[in-house]
C-alpha positions as a printed Julia matrix, in Angstrom:
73×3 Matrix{Float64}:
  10.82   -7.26    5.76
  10.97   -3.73    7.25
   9.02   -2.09    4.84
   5.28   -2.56    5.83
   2.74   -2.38    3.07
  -0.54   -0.67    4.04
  -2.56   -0.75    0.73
  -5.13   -2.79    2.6
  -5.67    0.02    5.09
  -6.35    2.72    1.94
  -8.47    0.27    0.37
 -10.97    0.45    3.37
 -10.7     4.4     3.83
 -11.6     4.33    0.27
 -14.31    1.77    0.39
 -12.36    0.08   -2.69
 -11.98   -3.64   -3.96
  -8.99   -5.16   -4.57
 -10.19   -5.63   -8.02
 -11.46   -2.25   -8.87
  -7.75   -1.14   -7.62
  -6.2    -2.83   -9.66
  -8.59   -2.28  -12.56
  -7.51    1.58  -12.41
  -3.86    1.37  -11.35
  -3.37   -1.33  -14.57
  -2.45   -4.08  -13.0
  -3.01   -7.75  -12.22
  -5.21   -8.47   -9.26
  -2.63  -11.33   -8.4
   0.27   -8.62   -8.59
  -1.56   -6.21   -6.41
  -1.89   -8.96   -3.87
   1.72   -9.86   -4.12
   2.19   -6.24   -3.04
  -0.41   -6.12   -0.74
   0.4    -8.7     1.45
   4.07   -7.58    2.0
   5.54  -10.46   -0.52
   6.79   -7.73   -3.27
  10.78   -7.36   -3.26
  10.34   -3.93   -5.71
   7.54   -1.89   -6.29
   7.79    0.35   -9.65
   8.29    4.24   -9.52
   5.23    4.32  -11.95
   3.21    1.6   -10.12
   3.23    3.34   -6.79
   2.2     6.73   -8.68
  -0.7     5.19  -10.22
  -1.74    3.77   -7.04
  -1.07    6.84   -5.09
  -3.0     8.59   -7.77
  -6.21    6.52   -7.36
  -6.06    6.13   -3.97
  -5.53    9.86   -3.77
  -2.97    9.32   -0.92
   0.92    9.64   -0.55
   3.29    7.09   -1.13
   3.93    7.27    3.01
   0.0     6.37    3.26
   0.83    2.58    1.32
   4.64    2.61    3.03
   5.86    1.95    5.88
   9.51    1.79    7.52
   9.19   -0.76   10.79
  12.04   -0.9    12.8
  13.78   -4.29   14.07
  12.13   -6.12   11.72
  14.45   -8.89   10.5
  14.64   -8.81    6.34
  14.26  -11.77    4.19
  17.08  -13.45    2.78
């Protein structure tokens, strides 16, 4: 996929568990790793928000375009 997903890099920065994250951003800890690891086809508007509101980042902190990276089909 050529979006990369950098949650895990925000996470450190912010000396945060996966759990606590998703805790405050109201989600599943399973979901958040679905999005974590790159397996996510759609993040939500809202979703992204929270996160980039707890995280107290932009969403081009968690995002990522990389080029010449082959999608999934």
């Amino acid at each position: 996929m050529p979006i990369a997903v950098d949650i895990d890099v925000m996470l450190a920065r912010r000396k945060m568990s996966v759990g606590e994250l998703a805790d405050r951003v109201g989600i599943t800890p399973a979901n958040l790793a679905v999005l974590k690891n790159g397996r996510a086809k759609a993040v939500r508007f809202t979703t992204l928000a929270a996160l980039c509101e707890v995280l107290e980042c932009q969403p081009g902190d968690l995002l990522r375009w990389e080029a010449g990276t082959a999608a999934d089909g």
